[in-house]
N, C-alpha and C positions, 0 to 999 in steps of 0.2 A: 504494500500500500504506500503511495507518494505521498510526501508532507505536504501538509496545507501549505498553499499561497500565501506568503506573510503578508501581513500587514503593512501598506508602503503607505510612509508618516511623512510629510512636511513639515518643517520647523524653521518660522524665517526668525527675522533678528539674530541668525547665528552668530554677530561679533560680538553680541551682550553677553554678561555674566548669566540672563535667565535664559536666552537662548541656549548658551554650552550646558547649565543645569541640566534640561528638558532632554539634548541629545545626549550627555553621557549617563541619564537611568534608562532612556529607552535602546541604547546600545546594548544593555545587559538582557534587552529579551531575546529569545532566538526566531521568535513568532512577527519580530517587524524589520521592517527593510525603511531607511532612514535616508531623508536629503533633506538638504540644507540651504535656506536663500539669503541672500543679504541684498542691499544694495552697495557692498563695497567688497570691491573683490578682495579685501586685503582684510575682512572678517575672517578672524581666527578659528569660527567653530563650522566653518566651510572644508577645511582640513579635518576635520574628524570625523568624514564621508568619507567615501571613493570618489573620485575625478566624475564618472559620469553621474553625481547624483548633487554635484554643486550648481546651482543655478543663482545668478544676479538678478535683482528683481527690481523695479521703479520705486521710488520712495514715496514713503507710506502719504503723503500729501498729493500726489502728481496726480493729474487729471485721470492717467490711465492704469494708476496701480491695481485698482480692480480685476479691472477688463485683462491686462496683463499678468495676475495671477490666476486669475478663472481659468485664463488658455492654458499657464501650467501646470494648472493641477490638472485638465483636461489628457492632454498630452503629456503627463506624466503618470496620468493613471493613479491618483493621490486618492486613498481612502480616507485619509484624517487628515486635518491641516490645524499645527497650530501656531497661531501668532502670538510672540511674545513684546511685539513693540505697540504701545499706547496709543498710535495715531493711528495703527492698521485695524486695530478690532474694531469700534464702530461702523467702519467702511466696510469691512466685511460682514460682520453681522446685521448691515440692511443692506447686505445682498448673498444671505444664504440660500433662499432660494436657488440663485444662479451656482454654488457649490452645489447643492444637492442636488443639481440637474444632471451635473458631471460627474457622479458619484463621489463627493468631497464630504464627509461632514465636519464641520468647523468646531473642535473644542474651544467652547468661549462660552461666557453666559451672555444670556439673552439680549437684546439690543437698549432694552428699559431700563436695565440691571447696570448695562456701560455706563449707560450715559450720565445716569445716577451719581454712581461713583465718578465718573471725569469729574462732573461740575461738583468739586467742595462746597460750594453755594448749596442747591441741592442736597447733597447727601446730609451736610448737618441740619437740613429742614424735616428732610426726612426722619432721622432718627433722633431730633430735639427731645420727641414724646416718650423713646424708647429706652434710651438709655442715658449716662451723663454723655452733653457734648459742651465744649466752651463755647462760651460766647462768640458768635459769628455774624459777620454784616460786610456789606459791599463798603467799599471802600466811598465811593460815591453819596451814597446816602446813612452817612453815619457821622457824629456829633465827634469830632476830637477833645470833649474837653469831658464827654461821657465816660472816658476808659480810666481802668488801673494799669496802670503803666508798670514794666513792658508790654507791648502787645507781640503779636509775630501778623504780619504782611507777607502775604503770600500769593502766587496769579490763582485767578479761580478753578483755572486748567495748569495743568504741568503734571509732570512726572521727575520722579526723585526729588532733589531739595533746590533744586533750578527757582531761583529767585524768591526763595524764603530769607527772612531777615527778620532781626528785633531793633523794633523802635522803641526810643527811651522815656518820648515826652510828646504830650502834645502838640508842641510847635511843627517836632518833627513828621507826626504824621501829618499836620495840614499841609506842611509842605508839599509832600506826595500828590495833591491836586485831587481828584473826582472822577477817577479812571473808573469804570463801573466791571472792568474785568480784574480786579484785583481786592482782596478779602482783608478785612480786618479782624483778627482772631484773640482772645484772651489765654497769655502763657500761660501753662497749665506749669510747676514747680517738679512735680518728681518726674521717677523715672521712663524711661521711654520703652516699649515694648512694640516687636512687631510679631501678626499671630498666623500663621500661615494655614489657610482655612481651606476644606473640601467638604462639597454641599452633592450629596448622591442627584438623581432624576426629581425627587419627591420637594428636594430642599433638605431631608433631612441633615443634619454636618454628620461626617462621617471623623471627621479628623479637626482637630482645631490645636496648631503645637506652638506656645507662645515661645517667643525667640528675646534674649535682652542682646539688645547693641551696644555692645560695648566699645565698637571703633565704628566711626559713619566714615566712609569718603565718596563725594559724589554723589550722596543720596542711598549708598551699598553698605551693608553692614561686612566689615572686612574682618571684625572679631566679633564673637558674638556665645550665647549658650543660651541650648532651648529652657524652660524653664516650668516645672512641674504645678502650674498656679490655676486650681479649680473656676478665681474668678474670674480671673485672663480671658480661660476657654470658654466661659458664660456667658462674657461679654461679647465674645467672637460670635457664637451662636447667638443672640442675640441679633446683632450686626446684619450675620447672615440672614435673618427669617425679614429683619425691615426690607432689605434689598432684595429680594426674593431670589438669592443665589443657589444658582446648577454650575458645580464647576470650581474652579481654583479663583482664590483671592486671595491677599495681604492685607490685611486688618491693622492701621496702626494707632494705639494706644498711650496714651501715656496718665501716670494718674495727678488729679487734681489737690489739692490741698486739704481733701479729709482725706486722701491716702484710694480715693475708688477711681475705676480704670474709665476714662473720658476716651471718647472718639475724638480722633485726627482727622484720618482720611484712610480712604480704601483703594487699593490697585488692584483691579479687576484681571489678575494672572500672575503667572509666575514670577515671585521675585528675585531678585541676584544670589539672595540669598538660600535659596532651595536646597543645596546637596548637603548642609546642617538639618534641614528638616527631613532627608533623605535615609543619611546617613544616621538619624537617631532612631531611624523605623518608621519612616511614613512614607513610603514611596510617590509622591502624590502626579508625575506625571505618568508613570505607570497605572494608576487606581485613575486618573484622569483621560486616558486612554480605553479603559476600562469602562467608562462612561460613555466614553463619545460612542464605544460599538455597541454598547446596550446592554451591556453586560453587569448583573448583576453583583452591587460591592458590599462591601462587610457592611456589619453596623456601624462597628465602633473599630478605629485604626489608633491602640496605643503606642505612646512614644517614651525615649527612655532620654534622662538627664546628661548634655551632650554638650560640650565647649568647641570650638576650630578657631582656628589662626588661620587668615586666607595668604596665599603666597603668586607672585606671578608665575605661569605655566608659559613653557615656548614650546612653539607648534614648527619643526622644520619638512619645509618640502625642498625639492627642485625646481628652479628660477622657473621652469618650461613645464612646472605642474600649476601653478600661476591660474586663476579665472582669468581668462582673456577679457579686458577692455568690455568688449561689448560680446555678451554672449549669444549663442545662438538663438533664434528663436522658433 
């Protein structure tokens, strides 16, 4: 009897930390066949495919990134495709239809669930009533002489820590003007946690492993340990049921000044930091894989108390194994 046909997985954003996460748990199945996109040839987790399975792709903004990826997952024959960069989920998730015409199904939650979470605005409206979240208002419509100082100013949209700052004093945030895509938030004092969340078909969380950062750069936890905390996970669950999440997210928390865990924001996929929540027993793009095919997941996925020191990895090819400039198409 012949083995089944694996599973052939697309994974763009290969030159991120969650892109390489994603490809090196799902190289450990025997059952998937893995390629890899970026828009830069000189993405590092392009190399950790075979040559015919690296493909350059349009950036996640560009008129035709869609229509450009539909063709290769088409002509590549992709049963699951998943996007690990912020500006490609949306775009693809109102236009799943057009994947599943091609037999693609797209692991990502829903297009409600995205968009929720992009807009910080948003998401702390949403779960104002749910759980603790700080103080939040548009930059635009909000009193500078109203706040406890520091605040943190942040864009309403972003990913990682791209143009978050603390302001000290009033003058200074009126300075800042009445930009209405920019947030004014109440620093929250302890510490920071981020919880790395999997929500089955139903919504139920199957996995929820909080993570402390102990070194950020970039918005990436580069030191970190998961961390064994009932309320964390309650909070995460929680989190999950407001945003009606199917799928992987990062839950960032930190607690407020009686010491209970406040919502941040949510990234709606895999974080950089993944192979800690991996590596202490939650496989989550694996169990997330698992999802996309329909395939029935645990209840409950436990984790064990885990520290890492992240280090740089170099990937060596041949000049002439190189993604050519412009690849085929």
């Amino acid at each position: 009897m012949s083995d089944p046909t694996p599973t052939r997985v697309l994974v763009t954003g290969a030159g991120g930390p969650a892109g390489i996460a994603v490809l090196r748990s799902l190289a450990r199945r025997p059952d998937v066949e893995l390629l890899a996109a970026d828009m830069d040839r000189y993405a590092s987790g392009l190399y950790l495919v075979g040559a015919a399975a690296r493909h350059l792709v349009r950036p996640g903004l560009a008129e035709d990134f869609v229509d450009d990826l539909v063709a290769l997952c088409e002509r590549e024959r992709v049963d699951v495709l998943f996007s690990t960069v912020d500006v490609e989920l949306p775009r693809l998730a109102a236009e799943r239809k057009r994947l599943d015409a091609v037999g693609t199904t797209l692991a990502a939650p829903s297009l409600e669930t995205l968009e929720v979470c992009l807009d910080k605005y948003a998401l702390a409206r949403r779960c104002a009533d749910v759980l603790p979240t700080p103080r939040t208002a548009l930059l635009g419509d909000t009193d500078p002489d109203s706040w406890d100082y520091p605040v943190i100013v942040k864009p309403r949209r972003g990913a990682g820590s791209r143009g978050v700052h603390l302001v000290e004093d009033a003058a200074a945030l009126r300075a800042l003007g009445r930009d209405e895509d920019i947030l004014v938030q109440a620093h929250l004092p302890g510490d920071e946690y981020s919880v790395d969340t999997l929500a089955d078909a139903d919504g139920h969380v199957v996995a929820a492993v909080p993570r402390s950062r102990l070194r950020v750069d970039s918005g990436v936890s580069v030191a970190g340990a998961t961390v064994a905390d009932p309320e964390l996970e309650e909070t995460a669950r929680r989190v999950a049921a407001a945003i009606g999440l199917v799928g992987v997210a990062n839950v960032q928390l930190r607690r407020d000044a009686d010491g209970r865990p406040a919502l941040l924001e949510v990234n709606p996929r895999f974080p950089g930091a993944m192979p800690l929540t991996v590596a202490a027993g939650v496989d989550m793009p694996s169990l997330a894989l698992d999802l996309a095919l329909g395939r029935p997941l645990p209840s409950h996925v436990p984790f064990t108390e885990l520290a890492v020191v992240r280090y740089l990895e170099d990937v060596f090819v041949a000049p002439a194994d190189l993604v050519p400039s412009e690849a085929p198409r």
